[in-house]
N, CA, C and O atoms as CSV, one atom per row, in Angstrom:
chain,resi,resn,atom,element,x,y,z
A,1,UNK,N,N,43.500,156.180,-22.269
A,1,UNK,CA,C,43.353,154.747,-22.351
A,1,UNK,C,C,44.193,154.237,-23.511
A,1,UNK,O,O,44.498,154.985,-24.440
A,2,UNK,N,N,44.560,152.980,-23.457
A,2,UNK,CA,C,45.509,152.188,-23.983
A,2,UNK,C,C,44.630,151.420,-24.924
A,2,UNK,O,O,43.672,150.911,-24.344
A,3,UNK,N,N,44.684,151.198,-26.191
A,3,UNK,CA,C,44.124,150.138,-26.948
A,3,UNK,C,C,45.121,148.724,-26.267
A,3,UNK,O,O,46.239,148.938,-25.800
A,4,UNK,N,N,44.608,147.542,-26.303
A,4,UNK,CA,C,45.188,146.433,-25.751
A,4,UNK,C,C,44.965,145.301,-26.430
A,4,UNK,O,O,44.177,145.486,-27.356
A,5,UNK,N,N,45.377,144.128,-26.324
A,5,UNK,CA,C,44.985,143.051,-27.038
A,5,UNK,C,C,44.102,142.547,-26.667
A,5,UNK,O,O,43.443,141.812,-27.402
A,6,UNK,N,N,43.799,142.762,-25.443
A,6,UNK,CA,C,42.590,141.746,-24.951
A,6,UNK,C,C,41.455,142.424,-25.149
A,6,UNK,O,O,40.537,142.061,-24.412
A,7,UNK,N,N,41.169,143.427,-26.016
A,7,UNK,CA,C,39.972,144.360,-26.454
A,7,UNK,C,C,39.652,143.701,-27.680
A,7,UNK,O,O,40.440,143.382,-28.570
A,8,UNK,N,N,38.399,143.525,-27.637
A,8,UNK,CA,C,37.319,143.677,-29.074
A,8,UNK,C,C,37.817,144.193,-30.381
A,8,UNK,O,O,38.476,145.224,-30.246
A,9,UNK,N,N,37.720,143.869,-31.327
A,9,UNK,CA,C,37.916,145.283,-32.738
A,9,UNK,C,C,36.551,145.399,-32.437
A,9,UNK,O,O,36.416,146.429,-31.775
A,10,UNK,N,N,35.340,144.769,-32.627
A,10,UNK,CA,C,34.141,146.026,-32.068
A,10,UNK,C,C,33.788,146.576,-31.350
A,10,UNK,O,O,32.880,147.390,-31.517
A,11,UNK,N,N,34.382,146.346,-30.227
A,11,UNK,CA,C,34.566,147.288,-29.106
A,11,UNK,C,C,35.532,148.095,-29.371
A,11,UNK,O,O,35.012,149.204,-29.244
A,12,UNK,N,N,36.351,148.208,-29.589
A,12,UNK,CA,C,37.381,149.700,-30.458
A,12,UNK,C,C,36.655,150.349,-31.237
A,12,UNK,O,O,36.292,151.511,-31.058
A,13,UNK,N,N,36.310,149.448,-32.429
A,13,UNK,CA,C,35.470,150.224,-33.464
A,13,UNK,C,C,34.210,151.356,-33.028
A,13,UNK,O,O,33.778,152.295,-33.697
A,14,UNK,N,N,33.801,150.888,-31.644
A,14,UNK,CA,C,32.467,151.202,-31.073
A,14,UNK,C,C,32.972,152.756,-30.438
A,14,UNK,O,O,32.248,153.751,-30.475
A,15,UNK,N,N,34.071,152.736,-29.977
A,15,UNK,CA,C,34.272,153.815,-28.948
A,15,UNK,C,C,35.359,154.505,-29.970
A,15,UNK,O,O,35.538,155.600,-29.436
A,16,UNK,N,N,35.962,154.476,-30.829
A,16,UNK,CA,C,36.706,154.896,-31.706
A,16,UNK,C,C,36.604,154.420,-33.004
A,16,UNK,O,O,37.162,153.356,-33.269
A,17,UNK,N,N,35.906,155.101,-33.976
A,17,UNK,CA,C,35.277,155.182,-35.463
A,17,UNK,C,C,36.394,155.180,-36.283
A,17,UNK,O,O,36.622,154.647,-37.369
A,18,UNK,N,N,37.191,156.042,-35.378
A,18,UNK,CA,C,38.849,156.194,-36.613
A,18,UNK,C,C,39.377,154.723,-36.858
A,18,UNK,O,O,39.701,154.378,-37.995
A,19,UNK,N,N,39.450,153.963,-35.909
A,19,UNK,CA,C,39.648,153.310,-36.038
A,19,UNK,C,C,39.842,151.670,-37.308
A,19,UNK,O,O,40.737,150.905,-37.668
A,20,UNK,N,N,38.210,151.911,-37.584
A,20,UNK,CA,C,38.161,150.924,-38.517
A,20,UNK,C,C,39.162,150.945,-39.838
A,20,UNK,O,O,39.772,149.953,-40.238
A,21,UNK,N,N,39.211,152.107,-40.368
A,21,UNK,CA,C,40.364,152.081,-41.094
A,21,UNK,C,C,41.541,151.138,-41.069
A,21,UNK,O,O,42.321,150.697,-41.913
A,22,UNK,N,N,41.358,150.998,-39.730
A,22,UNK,CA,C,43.068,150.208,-39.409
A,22,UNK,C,C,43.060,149.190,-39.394
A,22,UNK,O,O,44.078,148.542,-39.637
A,23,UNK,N,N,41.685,148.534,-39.049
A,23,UNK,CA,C,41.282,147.109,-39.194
A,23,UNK,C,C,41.097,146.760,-40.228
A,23,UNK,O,O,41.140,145.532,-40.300
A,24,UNK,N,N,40.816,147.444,-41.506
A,24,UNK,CA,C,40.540,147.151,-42.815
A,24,UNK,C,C,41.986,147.019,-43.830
A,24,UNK,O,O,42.329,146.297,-44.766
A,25,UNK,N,N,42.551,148.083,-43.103
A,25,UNK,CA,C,43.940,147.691,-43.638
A,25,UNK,C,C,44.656,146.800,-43.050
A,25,UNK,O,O,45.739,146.963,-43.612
A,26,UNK,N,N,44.782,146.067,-42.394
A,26,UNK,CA,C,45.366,144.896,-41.800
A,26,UNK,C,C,44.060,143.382,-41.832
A,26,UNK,O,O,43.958,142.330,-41.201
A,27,UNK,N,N,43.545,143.823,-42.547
A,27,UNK,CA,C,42.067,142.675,-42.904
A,27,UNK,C,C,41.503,141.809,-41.706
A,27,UNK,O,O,41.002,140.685,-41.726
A,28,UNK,N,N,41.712,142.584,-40.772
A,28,UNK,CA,C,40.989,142.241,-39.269
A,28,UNK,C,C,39.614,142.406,-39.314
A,28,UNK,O,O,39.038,143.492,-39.375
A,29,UNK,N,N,39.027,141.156,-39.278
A,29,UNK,CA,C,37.321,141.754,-38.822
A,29,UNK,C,C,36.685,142.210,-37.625
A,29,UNK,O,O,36.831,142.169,-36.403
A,30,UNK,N,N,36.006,142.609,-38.399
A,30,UNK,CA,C,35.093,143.723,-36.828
A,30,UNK,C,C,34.093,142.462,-35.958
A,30,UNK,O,O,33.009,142.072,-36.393
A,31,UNK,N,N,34.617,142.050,-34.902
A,31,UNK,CA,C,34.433,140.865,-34.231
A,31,UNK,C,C,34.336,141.093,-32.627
A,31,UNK,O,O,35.010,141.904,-31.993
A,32,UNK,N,N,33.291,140.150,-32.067
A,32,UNK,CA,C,33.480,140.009,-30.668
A,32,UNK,C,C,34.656,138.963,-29.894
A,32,UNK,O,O,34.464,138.211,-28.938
A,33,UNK,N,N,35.979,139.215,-30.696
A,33,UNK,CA,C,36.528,137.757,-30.202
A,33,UNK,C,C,38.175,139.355,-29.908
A,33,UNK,O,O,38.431,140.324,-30.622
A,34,UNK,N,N,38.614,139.044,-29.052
A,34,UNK,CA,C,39.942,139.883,-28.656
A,34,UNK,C,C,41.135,139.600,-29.948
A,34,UNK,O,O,41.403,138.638,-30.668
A,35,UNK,N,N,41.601,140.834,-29.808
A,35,UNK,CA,C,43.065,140.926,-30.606
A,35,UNK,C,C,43.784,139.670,-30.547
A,35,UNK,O,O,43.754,138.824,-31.440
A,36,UNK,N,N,44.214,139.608,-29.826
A,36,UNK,CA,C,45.168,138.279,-29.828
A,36,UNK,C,C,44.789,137.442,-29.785
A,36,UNK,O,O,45.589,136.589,-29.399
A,37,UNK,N,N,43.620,137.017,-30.045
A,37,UNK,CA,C,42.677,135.818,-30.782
A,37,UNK,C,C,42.761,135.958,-32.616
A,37,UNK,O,O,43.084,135.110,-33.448
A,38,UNK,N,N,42.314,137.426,-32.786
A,38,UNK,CA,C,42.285,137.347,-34.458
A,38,UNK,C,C,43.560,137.620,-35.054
A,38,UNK,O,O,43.718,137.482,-36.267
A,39,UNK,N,N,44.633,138.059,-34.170
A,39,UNK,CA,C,46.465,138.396,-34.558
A,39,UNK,C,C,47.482,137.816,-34.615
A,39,UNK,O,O,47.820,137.302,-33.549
A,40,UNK,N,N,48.235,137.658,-35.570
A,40,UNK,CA,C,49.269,136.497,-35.439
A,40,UNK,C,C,50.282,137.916,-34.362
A,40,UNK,O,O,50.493,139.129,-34.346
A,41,UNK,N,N,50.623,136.603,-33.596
A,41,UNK,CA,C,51.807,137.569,-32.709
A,41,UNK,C,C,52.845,138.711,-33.565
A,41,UNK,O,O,53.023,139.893,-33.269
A,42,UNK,N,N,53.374,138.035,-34.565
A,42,UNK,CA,C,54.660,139.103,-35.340
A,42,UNK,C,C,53.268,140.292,-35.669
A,42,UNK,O,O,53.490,141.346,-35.073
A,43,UNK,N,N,51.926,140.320,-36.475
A,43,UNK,CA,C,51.159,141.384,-37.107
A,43,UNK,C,C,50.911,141.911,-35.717
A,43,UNK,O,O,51.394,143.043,-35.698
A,44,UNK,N,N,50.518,141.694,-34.842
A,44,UNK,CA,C,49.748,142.409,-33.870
A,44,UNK,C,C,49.951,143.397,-32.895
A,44,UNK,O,O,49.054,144.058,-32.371
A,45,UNK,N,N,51.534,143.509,-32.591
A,45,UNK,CA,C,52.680,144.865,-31.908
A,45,UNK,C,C,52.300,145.986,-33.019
A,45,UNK,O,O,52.035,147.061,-32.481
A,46,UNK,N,N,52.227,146.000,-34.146
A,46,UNK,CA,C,52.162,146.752,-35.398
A,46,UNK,C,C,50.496,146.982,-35.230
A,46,UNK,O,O,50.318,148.179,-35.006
A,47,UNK,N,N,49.663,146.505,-35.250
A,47,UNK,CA,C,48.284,146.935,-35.517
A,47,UNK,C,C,48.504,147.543,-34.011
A,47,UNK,O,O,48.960,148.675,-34.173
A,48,UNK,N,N,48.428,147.385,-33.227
A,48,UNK,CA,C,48.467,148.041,-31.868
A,48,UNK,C,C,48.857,149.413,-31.287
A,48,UNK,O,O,48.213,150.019,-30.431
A,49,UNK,N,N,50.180,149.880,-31.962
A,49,UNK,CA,C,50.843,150.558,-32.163
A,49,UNK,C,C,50.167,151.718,-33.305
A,49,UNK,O,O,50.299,152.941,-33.269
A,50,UNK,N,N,49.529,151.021,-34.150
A,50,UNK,CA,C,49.059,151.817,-35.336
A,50,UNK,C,C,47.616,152.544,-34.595
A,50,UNK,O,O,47.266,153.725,-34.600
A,51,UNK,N,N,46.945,151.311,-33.963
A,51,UNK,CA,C,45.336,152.052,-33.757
A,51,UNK,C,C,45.603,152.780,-32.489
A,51,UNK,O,O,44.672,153.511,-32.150
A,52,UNK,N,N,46.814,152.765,-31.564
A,52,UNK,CA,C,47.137,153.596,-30.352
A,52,UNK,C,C,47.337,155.108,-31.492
A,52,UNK,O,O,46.494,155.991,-31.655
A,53,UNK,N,N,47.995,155.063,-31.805
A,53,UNK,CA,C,48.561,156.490,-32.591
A,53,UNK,C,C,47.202,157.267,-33.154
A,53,UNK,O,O,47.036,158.481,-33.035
A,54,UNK,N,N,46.011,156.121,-33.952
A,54,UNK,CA,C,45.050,156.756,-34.845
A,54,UNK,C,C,44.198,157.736,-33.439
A,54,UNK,O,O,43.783,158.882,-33.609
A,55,UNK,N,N,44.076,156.920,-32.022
A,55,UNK,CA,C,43.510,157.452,-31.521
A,55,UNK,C,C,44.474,158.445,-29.943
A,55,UNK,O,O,44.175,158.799,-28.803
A,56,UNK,N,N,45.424,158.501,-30.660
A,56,UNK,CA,C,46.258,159.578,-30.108
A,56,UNK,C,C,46.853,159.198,-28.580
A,56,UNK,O,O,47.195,160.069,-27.780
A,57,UNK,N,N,46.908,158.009,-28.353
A,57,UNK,CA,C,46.939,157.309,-26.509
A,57,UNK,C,C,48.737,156.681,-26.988
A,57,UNK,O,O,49.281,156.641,-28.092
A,58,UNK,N,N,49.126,156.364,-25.923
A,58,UNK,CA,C,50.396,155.509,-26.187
A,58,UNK,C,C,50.606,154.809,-24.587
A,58,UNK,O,O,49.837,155.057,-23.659
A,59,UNK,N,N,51.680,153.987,-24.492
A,59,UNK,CA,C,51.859,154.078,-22.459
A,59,UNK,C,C,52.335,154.925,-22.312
A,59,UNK,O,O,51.869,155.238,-21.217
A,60,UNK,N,N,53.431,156.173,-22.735
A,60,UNK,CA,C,53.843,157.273,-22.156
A,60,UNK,C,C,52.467,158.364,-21.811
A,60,UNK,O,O,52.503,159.344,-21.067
A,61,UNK,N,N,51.493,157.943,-22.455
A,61,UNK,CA,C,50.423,159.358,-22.105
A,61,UNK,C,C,49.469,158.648,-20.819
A,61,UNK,O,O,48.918,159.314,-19.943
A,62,UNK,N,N,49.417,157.090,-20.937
A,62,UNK,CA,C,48.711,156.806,-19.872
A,62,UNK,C,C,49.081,156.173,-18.555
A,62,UNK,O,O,50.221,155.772,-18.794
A,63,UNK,N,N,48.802,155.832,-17.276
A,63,UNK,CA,C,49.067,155.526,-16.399
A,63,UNK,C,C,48.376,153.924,-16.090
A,63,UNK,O,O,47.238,153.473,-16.221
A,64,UNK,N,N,49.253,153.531,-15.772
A,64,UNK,CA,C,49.006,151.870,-15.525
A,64,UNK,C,C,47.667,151.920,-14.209
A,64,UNK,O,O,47.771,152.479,-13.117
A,65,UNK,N,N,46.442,151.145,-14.745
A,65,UNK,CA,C,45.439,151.132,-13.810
A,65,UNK,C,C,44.312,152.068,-14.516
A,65,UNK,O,O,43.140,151.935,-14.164
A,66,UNK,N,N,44.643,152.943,-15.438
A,66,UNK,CA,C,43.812,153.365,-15.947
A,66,UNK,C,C,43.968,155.091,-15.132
A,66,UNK,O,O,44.956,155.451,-14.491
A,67,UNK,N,N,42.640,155.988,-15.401
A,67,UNK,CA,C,42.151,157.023,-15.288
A,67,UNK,C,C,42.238,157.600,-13.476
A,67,UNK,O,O,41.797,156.891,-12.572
A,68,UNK,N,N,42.678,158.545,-13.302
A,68,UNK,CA,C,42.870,158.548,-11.651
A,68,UNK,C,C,42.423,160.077,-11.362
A,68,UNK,O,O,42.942,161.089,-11.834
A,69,UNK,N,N,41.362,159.995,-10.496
A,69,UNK,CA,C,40.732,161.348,-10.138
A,69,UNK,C,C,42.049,161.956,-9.526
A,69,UNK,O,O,42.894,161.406,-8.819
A,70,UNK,N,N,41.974,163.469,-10.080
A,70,UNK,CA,C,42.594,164.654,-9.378
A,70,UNK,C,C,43.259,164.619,-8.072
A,70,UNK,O,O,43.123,163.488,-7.607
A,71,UNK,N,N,43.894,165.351,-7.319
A,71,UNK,CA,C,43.286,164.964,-5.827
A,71,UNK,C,C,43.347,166.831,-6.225
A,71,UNK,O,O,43.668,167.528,-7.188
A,72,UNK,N,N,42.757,167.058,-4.642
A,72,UNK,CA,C,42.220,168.466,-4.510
A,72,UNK,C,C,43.196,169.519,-4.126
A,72,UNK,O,O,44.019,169.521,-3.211
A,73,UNK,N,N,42.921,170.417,-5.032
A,73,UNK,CA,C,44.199,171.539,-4.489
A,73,UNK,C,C,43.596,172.879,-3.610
A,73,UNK,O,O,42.799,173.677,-4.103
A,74,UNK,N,N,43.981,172.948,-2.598
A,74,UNK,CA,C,43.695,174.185,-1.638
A,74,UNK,C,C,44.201,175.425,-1.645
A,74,UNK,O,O,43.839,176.244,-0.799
């Protein structure tokens, strides 16, 4: 999974702990209101980029649509 803008910082914070760090260093509060509500556009490619890395995801590791069962091998 992709951290995104239209996500929570407490909903990040919630499912990824590493996280807060990153919000504290960029003085983002831990809020029910989406990224690109609390981000000025130029800060927010950069916090994005930063809390993708803390929690190890990027778009090269994930697939657009999210998580996709297996299919079955015979």
């Amino acid at each position: 999974m992709v951290i995104q803008d239209n996500m929570t910082s407490k909903a990040i914070t919630e499912v990824w702990e590493d996280t807060v760090q990153v919000f504290q260093k960029y003085n983002v509060p831990i809020t029910n209101e989406a990224l690109q509500v609390l981000v000025t556009d130029n800060k927010l490619q950069v916090l994005l980029t930063e809390l993708n890395n803390v929690i190890g995801s990027s778009t090269t590791t994930c697939i657009e649509g999210g998580w996709q069962m297996p299919t079955k091998r015979e």
